[in-house]
Structure formats: structure tokens, C-alpha cells
N, C-alpha and C positions, 0 to 999 in steps of 0.2 A: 381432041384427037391426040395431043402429044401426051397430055396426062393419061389416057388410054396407052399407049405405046410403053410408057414407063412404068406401069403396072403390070405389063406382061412382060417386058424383061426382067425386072423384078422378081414376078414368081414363076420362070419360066423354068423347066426341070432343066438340068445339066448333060444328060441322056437319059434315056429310054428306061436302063437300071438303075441309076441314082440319082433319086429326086432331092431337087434342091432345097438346099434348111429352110429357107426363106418361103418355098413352094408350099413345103411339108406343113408347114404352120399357115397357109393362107388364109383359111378359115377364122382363123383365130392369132394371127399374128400381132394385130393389137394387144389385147390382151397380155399375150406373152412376152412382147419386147416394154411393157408396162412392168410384169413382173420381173423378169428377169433386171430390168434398171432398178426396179424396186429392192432385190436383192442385192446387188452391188451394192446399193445406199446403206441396207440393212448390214450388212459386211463390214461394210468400212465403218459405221458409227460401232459396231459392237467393238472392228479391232482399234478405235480410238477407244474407245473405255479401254481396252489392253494397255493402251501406253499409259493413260490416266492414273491408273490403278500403279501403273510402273513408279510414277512419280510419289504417290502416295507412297509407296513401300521405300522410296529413300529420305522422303521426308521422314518417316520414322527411323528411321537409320541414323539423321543427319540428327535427329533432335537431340536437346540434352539426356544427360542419363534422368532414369525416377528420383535417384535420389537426392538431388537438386533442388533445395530449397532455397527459399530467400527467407529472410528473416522472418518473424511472425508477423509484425509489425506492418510489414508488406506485403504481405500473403492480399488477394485481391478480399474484398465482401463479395458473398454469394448468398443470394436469396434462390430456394426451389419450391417451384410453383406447381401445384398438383391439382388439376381441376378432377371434382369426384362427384358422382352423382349414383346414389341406389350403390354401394361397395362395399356394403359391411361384411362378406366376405371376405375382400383379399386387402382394403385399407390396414387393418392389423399389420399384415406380413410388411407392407410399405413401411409404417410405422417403425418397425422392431429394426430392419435394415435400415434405415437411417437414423437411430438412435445409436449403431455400429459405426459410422463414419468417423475417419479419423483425422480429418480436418479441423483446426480448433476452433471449439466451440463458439466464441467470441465472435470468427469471423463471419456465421451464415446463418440462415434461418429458413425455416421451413411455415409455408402458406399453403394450408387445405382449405381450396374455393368447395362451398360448399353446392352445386346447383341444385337445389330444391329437393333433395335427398326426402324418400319415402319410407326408408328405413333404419338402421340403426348406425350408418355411419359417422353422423354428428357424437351422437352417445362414446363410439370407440373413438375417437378424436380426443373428445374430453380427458378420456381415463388417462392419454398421454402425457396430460399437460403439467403433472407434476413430475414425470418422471426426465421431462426434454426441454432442456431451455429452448426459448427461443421461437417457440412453435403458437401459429397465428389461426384462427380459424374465422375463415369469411364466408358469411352466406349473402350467398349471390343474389337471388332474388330472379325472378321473370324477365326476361332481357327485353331491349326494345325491340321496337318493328325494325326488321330488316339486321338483325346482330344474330348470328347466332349464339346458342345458349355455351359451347365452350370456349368461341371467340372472348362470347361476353364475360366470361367466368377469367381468363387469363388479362383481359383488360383490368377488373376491378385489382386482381391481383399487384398488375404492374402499377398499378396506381398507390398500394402502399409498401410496396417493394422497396426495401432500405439498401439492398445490394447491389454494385457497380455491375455484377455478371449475373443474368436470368439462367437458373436453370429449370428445364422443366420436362415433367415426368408423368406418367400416369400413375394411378390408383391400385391397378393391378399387375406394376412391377415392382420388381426384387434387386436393388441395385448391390452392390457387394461394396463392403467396408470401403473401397476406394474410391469409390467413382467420384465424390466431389472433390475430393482430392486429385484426383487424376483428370479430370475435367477442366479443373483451375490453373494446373500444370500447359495445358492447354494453349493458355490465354499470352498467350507472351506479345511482346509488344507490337501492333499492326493487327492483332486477330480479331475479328469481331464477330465472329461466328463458329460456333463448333457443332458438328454431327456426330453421335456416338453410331456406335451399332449395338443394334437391341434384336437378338435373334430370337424366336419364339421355339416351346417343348408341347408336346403333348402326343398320345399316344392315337394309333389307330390313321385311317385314311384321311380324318382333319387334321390329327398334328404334321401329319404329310406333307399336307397340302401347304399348310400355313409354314413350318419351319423352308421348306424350301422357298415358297412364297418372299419370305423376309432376307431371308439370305438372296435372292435374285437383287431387291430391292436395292439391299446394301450396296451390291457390286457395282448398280448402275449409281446411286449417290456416291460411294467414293470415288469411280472413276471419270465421273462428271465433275465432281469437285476438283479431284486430280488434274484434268484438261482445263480448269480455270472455268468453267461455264456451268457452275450448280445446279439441280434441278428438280431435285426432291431430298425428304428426309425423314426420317417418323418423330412425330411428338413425342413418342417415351423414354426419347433419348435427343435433345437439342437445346443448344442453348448460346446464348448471345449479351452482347457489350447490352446496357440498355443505354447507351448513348446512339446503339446502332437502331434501337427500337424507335427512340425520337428522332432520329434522322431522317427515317421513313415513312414517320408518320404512324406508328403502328400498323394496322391489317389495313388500314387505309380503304381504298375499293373493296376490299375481297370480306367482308365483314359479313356479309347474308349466307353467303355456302356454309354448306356444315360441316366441309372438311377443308384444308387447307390453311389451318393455324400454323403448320409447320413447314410444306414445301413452297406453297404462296408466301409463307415470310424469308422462307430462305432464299426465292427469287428475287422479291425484291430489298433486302440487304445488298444482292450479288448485284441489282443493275443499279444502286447508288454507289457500287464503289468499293463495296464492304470487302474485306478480305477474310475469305471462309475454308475451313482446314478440316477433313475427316480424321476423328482418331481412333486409329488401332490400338493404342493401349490395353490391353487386357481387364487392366485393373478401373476401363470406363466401360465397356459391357453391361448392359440392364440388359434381363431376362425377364421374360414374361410366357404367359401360358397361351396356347392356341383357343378359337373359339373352341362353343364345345361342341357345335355339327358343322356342315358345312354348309345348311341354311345362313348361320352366324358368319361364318367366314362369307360367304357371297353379298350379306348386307355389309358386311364393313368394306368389304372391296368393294361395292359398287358405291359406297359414300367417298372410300377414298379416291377412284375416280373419278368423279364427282367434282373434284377441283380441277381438274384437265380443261374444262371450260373458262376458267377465269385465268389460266397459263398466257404468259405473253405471245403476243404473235408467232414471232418466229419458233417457239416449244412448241405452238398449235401445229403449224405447218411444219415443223420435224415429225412428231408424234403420228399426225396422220400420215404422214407419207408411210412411216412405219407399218400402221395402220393396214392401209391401201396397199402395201405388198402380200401382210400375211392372208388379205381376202383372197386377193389374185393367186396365193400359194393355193388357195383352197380351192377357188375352182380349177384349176390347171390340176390338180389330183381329182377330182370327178369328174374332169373331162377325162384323165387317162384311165381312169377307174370303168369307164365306158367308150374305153377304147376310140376315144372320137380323136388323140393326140397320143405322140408315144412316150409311155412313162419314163423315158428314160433320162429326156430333158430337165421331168419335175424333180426326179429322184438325183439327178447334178443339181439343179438349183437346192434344193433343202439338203443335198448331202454338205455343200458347200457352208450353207447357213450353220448347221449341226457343229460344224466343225469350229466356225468361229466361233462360239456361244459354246462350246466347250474350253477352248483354249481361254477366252475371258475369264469364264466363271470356275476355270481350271487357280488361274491365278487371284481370281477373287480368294479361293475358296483359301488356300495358302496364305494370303494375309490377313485373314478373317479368322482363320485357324477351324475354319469349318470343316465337317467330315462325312463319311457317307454321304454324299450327294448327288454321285451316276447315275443309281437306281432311279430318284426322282428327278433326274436331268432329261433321262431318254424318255420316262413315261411324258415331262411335259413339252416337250420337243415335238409329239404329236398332239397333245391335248391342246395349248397352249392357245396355237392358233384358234382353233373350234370356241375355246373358252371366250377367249377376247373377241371376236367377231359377235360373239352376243351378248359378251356383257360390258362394252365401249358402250356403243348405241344406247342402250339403256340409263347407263350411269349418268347420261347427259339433260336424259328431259324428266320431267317427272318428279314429286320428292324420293325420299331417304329416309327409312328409320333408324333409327340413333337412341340409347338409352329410351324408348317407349312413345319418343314421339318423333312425329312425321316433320320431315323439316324441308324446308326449299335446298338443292342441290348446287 
């Protein structure tokens, strides 16, 4: 009886003309006081990446100048690790750009894991090798049960890695004369992890897709890095102590998924301790090309979330909660869409969101030096949610194709 009595004051109208907020939503007031918490959460984590990304921009500020060397002698060893499978395509271009670097020679070396290549990438490899000192070519072989094949390919790697700092890159990027140099500049003492930004080009509705795509990406890695609490990072641009790698034990657990070489290692450096720094440098930037449809682009994004599953606890339960509001965004627009709730609640809540998630990726976009990126901001501001809502679910169960084969997720 009292629990009755406190439900109808509750949603009881105010008068006759103005029904009460509480009332108005009766039907559906769960829901809504789910989403609407949901969106504050979502608020406030976007405008912590804002301060994140704050800090990031005075650490570049605060650091030395580029031209700041230390002796040669001192300069760290760098081995770059490039695991390549079917690339005789665009291994060339990798090739030719790092035969540009202006880091001296002496100090680094370059390791092409070969994974079971069915075409001519071995053969371009070769031609290199009189042209580049230094340069190592490993073939990886069929990996065991339960490794995946480019886990396993960056394992064998590290295994004859002669260089105190890993770097590592894909097959079909383009790094510019500096990046190992600027990479290594980097490393200064206490760091044991560094995240480049690797923004992707291409033309048409995939490179759209994908260049915005990467650039979102980056904002939340630097600004999570920024905030002290790491969380993701792309492989074609990362790179770490290898003291930090046997600290950790290498991929440790996370060795079966097919993605997660690079944000599953970046977590767990960051919860043993590791001290990890995103660099805006210009001159560390790798480029690379968008898939070439957007079938391509949906298999690599549902591999790279993929790894969301093996994410520590508390990333699980951030994530979803994130999750779990833009669902509730979505049916609170088909309910108002059908008139069953008034739109004008949903359109405060998502005008609200729009605006954080602009202001972020406003300040992303400035220290990233990124440009045109409104046009693809509003279109995915509504797509966003639709997209994720089916393709989360997905990414989780099920395998993943990857270079041709089917792999556990």
C-alpha cells in the first residue's frame, strides 16, 4: 500500500495543464532516467578526454626542442618490427620510406615477419637487401593452437630483436624520413611506451569513413593517455621499452584474439606501472591507405573490436555502459519518432552529447593538425549510434576474417 501511494505521487500531474515531467514519461520512465544517466556518463567521459588531450598538448609544449640530440653514441637501438602477410603491393613503398630515415644507421634495424606469404612479398624483400643494411627477414611459419598468426609473427620477431625500443608498423604504411627518429626522441627517461597517430587517406565514401574513423580513434588514445588511464592504440604506429615487453610477460593471456597486439599490450604495460606518452610530433605520423570498400573497412573494425572482450574489467564495464546509453538513445528516437514520448527531451539529450563530442574532437582535431572534419562529424553523430549497436554485438561472438583466414575473435 505505501509502495502504491509513492508511485502516484510520483507521477501524479502538477495540474490539470501541466503534466508533470515525471508523469509525462510514466510509460517509459525507466528507460529514460537510464538514458538520460547514460548520457551524463557519456558527457562527462568525453569532456575528460578534453582535459586529457589538454595535457597532451602541454606536454608537447613542455618537451625539448627536435633538435636535441645526445650524442650518437647514446642515441637508444631501435629495432622495427613489421609483420606482412600477401603485401607485395604496398611492402615496396614501406621499404623505400624507411630506407629514407635519418636516424643512423648503426643504431636500428628493420625485421620483415614473413607470415606464410602466397605471393611475391618475400621476393621484394630480398631485392632490398643489398640496398639497406641491417635488414632481417623472418618467416614465421603456422603458429600454434591458440596464438594468433600476428601475435605469433611479432613474438618470433621480438625474440631476435637486437634493439632496447620496439618499434612497430604495418606493411602498408608510409612513415616519413623522421619517424624513427622522432619516435626515439620520444623515449626519454621513465617512458616506456609510445602511441604515434597514423591517420588513414583515400578517396570516396570508404576513405570517409575510415579517415574519420582513425582520427576519432586517436582522440580517445591521446586523451586517455593524457588522463593517465591508456586504452587503445593502432599497431601501425606503437612502440615500447622491450624491457616493458618482459615485464609483462609479452601478450600474455590475450594471445588467441586476432586483434589486440597493440591496445591489449598497451593496457597491460599501463596496469604494471608502465609510463605511456602519445606523440604529436608531426615528424612521427605513419600514413596509410583506407580499405578499398566498406565491406573491408567493416571486417577490420569488427576484428578490431574484437579485442573489447579480452579488455580489463573495469574498460568492460566503462565501454558498455557507453554502450547501453547509445542503445537507449536509439529507442527514445523511435519512440519519439512514433509519437509515443516528446522529441524534445531526446533532441536535449543528443543535442547535448553533439556538443561535447564536438568540443573534444574540436580540440582533438587541433592538436592532431587534422582538417575538414564537421562534414564527417554530423553525418556520424547520427550514424554512429545505428552502426555500433550492430556491429558491438557482433564483433564479440563468432570468428573474424583477417588476411584470408578465419580466426577466433
Amino acid at each position: 500500500m505505501y509502495e502504491e501511494k509513492v508511485r502516484i505521487a510520483l507521477f501524479k500531474p502538477c495540474s490539470s495543464n501541466h503534466k508533470n515531467f515525471i508523469y509525462y514519461f510514466s510509460t517509459y520512465n525507466i528507460l529514460f532516467l537510464i538514458t538520460l544517466l547514460g548520457g551524463i556518463f557519456w558527457i562527462g567521459s568525453v569532456l575528460a578526454l578534453w582535459m586529457g588531450l589538454g595535457r597532451v598538448a602541454r606536454r608537447t609544449e613542455e618537451s625539448k626542442p627536435l633538435n636535441e640530440w645526445t650524442p650518437a653514441g647514446e642515441l637508444p637501438s631501435i629495432s622495427v618490427l613489421v609483420a606482412a602477410r600477401n603485401e607485395e603491393k604496398n611492402i615496396r613503398k614501406l621499404l623505400e620510406a624507411l630506407q629514407l630515415q635519418d636516424y643512423p644507421k648503426e643504431r636500428w634495424e628493420t625485421i620483415i615477419l614473413d607470415d606464410s606469404s602466397s605471393d611475391n612479398t618475400v621476393g621484394i624483400v630480398h631485392e632490398y637487401f643489398d640496398q639497406r643494411q641491417r635488414l632481417q627477414l623472418i618467416k614465421v611459419g603456422i603458429p600454434p593452437n591458440g596464438v594468433a598468426p600476428k601475435k605469433n609473427a611479432l613474438i618470433k620477431g621480438m625474440s631476435v630483436a637486437a634493439g632496447e625500443i620496439i618499434l612497430v608498423t604495418d606493411a602498408d604504411c608510409v612513415p616519413g624520413p623522421g619517424w624513427v627518429s622522432g619516435i626515439a626522441r620520444q623515449f626519454s627517461a621513465g617512458i616506456d611506451a609510445v602511441v604515434g597517430y597514423s591517420p588513414l587517406s583515400g578517396d570516396g565514401v570508404t576513405g570517409a569513413v575510415g579517415k574519420f574513423d582513425a582520427f576519432v580513434n586517436a582522440v580517445v588514445s591521446a586523451g586517455s593517455i593524457g588522463l593517465g588511464h591508456p586504452t587503445t592504440a593502432v599497431g601501425r604506429n606503437f612502440s615500447y621499452r622491450k624491457t616493458a615487453w618482459d615485464a609483462v610477460g609479452g601478450f600474455g593471456s590475450t594471445l588467441e584474439g586476432a586483434s589486440g597486439d597493440d591496445d591489449l599490450m598497451l593496457q597491460r604495460i599501463a596496469a604494471n606501472g608502465g609510463h605511456i606518452v602519445f606523440s604529436t610530433d608531426r615528424s612521427t605520423v605513419i600514413r596509410s591507405n583506407t580499405k578499398s570498400t566498406l565491406g573491408d573497412w567493416w571486417r577490420m573494425k569488427r576484428r578490431h573490436l574484437s579485442a573489447g572482450k579480452r579488455y580489463q574489467p573495469k574498460l568492460v564495464l566503462f565501454s558498455s555502459a557507453l554502450y547501453i546509453f547509445q542503445i537507449g538513445l536509439l529507442i527514445l528516437a523511435g519512440l519519439a519518432t512514433f509519437g509515443k514520448i516528446s522529441p524534445i527531451h531526446v533532441i536535449a539529450i543528443w543535442g547535448f552529447k553533439v556538443f561535447a563530442d564536438w568540443l573534444t574532437l574540436h580540440r582533438g582535431a587541433r592538436l592532431l593538425h587534422h582538417r575538414n572534419w564537421i562534414g564527417a562529424f554530423l553525418t556520424g553523430e547520427v550514424i554512429s549510434p545505428i552502426l555500433f549497436a550492430v556491429l558491438v554485438p557482433i564483433s564479440l561472438v563468432g570468428k573474424v576474417r583477417w588476411k584470408g583466414r578465419a580466426l577466433n575473435n
